[in-house]
TIKOLVO-681326 format. One record per atom (N, C-alpha, C, O): y, z, x; atom name. Coordinates in steps of 0.02 Angstrom, whole numbers. Layout:
BEGIN
- Y Z X CA
...
***
This chain:
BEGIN
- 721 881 86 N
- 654 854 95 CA
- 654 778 86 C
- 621 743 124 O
- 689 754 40 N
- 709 684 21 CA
- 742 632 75 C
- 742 571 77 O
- 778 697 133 N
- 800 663 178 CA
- 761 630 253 C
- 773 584 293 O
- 711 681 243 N
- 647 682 286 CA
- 594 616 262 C
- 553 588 298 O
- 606 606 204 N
- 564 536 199 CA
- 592 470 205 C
- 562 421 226 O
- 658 471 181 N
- 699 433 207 CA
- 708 395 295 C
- 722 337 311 O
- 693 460 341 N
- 699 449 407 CA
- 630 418 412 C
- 635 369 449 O
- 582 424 396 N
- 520 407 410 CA
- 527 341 376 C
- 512 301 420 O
- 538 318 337 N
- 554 244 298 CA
- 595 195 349 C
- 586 134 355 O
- 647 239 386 N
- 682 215 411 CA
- 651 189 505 C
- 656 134 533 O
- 627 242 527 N
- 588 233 589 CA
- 529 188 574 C
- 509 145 613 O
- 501 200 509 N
- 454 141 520 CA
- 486 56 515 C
- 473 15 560 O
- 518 43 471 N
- 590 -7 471 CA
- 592 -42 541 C
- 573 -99 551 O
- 621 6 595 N
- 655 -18 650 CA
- 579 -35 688 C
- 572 -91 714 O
- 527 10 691 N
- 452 0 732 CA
- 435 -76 693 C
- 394 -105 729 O
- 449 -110 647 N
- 419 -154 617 CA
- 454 -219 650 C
- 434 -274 667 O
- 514 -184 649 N
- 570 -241 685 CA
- 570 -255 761 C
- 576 -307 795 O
- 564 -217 769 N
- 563 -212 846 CA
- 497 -251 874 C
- 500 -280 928 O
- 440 -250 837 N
- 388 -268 850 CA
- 388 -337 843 C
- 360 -376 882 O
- 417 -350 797 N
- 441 -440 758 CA
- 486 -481 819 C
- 483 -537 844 O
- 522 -432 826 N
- 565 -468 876 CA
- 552 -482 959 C
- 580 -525 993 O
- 496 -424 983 N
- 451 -456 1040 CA
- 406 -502 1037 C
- 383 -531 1086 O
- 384 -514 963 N
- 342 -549 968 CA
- 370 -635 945 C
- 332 -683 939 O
- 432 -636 937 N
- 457 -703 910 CA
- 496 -705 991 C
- 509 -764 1005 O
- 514 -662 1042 N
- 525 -672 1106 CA
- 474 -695 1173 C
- 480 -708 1233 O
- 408 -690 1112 N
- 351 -711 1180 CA
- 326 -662 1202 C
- 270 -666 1228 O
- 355 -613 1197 N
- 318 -530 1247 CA
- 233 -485 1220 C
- 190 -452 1251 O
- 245 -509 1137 N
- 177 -493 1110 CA
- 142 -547 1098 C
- 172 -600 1089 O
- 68 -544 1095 N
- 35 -588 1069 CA
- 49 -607 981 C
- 82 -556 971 O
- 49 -630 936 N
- 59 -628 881 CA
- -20 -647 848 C
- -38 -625 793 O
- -58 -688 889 N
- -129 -695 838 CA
- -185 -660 863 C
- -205 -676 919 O
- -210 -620 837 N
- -267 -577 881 CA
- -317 -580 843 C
- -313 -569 782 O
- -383 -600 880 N
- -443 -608 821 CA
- -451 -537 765 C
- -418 -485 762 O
- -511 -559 725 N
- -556 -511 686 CA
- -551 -445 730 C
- -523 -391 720 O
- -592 -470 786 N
- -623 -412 840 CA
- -587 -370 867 C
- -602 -311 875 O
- -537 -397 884 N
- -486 -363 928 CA
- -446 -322 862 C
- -442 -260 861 O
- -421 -358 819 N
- -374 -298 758 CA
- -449 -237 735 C
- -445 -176 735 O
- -496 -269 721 N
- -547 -215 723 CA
- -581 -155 760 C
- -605 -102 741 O
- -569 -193 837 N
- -560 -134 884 CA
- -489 -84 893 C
- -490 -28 920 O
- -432 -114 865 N
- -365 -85 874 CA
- -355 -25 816 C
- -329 29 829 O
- -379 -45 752 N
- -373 -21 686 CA
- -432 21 662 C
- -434 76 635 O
- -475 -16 678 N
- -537 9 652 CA
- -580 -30 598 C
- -541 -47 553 O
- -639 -49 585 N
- -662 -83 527 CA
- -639 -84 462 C
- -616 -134 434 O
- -647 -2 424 N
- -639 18 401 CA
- -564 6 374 C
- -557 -5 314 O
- -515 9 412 N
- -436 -22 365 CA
- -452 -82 401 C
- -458 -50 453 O
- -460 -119 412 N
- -455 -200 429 CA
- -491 -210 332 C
- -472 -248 287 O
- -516 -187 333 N
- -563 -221 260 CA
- -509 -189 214 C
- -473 -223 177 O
- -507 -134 218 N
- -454 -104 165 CA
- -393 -130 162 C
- -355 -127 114 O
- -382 -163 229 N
- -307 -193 214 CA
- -309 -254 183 C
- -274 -260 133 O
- -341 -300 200 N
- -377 -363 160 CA
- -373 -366 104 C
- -334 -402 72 O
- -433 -308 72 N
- -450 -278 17 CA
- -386 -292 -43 C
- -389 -325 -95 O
- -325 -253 -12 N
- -281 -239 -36 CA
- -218 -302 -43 C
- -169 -297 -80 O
- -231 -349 -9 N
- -188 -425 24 CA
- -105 -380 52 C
- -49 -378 27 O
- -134 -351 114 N
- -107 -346 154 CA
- -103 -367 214 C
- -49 -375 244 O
- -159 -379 238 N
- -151 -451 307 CA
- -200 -499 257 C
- -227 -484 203 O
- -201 -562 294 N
- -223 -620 288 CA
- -270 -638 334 C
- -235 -650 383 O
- -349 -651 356 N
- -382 -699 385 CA
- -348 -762 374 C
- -329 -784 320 O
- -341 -797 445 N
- -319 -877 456 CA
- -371 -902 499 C
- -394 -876 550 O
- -392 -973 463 N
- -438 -1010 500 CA
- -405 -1007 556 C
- -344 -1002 562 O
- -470 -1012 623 N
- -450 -1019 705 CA
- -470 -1086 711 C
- -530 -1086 695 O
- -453 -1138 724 N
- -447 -1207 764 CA
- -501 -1197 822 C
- -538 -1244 837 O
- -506 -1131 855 N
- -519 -1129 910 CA
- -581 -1098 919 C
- -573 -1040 938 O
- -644 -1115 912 N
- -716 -1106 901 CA
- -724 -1058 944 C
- -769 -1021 923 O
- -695 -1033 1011 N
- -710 -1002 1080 CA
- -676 -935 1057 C
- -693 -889 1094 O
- -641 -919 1015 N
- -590 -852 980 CA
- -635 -843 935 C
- -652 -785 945 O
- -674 -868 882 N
- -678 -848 819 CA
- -660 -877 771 C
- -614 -918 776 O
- -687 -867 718 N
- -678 -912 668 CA
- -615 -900 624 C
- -584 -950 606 O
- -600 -861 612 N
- -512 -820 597 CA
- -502 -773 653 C
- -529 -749 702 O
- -440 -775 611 N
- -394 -764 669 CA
- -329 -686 630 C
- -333 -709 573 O
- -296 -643 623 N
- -249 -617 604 CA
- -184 -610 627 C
- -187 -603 688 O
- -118 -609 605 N
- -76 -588 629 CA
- -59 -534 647 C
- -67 -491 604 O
- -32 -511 708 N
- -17 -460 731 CA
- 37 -422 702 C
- 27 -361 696 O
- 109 -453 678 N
- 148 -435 635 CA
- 130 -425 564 C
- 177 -402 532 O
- 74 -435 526 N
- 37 -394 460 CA
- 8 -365 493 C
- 44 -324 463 O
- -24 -339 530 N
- -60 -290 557 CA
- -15 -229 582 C
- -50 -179 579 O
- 27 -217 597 N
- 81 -183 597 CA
- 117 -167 548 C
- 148 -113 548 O
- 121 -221 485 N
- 159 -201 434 CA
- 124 -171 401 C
- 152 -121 379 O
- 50 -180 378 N
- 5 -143 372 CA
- 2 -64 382 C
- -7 -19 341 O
- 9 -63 432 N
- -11 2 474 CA
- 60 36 452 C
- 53 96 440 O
- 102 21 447 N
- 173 54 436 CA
- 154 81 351 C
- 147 135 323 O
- 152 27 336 N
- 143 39 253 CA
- 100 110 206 C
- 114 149 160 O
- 35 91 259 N
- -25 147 250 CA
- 4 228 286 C
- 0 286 267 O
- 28 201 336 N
- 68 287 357 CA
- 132 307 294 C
- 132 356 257 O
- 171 266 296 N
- 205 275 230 CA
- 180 319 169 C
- 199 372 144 O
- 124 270 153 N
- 86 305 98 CA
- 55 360 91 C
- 46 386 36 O
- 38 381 141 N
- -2 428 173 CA
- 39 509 179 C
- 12 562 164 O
- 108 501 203 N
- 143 530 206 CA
- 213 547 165 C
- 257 582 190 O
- 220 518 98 N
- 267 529 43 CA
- 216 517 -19 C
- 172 476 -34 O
- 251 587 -52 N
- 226 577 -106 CA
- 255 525 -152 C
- 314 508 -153 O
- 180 491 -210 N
- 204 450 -261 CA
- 289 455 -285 C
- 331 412 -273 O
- 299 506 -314 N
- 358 528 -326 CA
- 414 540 -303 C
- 462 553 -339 O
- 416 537 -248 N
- 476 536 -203 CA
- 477 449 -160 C
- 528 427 -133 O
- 434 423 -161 N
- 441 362 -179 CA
- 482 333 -243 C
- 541 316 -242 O
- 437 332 -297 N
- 480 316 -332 CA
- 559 317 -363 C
- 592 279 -400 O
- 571 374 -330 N
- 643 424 -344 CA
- 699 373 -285 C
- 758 357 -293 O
- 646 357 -224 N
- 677 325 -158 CA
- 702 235 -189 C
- 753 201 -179 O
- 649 225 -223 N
- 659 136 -236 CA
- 730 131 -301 C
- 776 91 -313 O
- 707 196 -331 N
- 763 183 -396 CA
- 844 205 -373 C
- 895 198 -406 O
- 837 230 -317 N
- 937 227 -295 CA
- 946 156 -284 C
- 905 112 -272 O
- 1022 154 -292 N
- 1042 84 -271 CA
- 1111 52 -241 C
- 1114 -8 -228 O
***
């Protein structure tokens, strides 16, 4: 069972990377307003992730976008994190961080 959370630690890992690395290649957008991570995520974890200082609001320069702005790579790391959580228990977490 231990091995099954492991793979899921691990697929989310590479989804995080993979995502980092299109987006430092140009292929993703990396800053996406309020609105848009709000329409992607939902209100509801956009605040919770905040909540928690898991993404960051960044002033926008750019009056015609919005007044902040988020990263697309915390918004993803985010989202990895909360499925994580969601899906291993406390305890097998902890059991996971203390090998070494």
């Amino acid at each position: 069972m231990e091995e099954r959370f492991l793979e899921i630690i691990i697929a989310r890992s590479i989804k995080i990377g993979t995502i980092q690395t299109l987006k430092a290649l140009g292929l993703l957008p990396e800053v996406v307003s309020i609105a848009q991570a709000e329409k992607i995520y939902g209100k509801h974890l956009i605040k919770e992730w905040r909540d928690k200082s898991w993404i960051k609001f960044y002033p926008s320069r750019n009056k015609q976008r919005g007044r902040s702005y988020v990263k697309m790579s915390e918004l993803e790391t985010a989202s990895a994190m909360l499925d994580m959580c969601n899906k291993m228990p406390y305890n097998i977490i902890k059991k996971l961080m203390d090998i070494e």
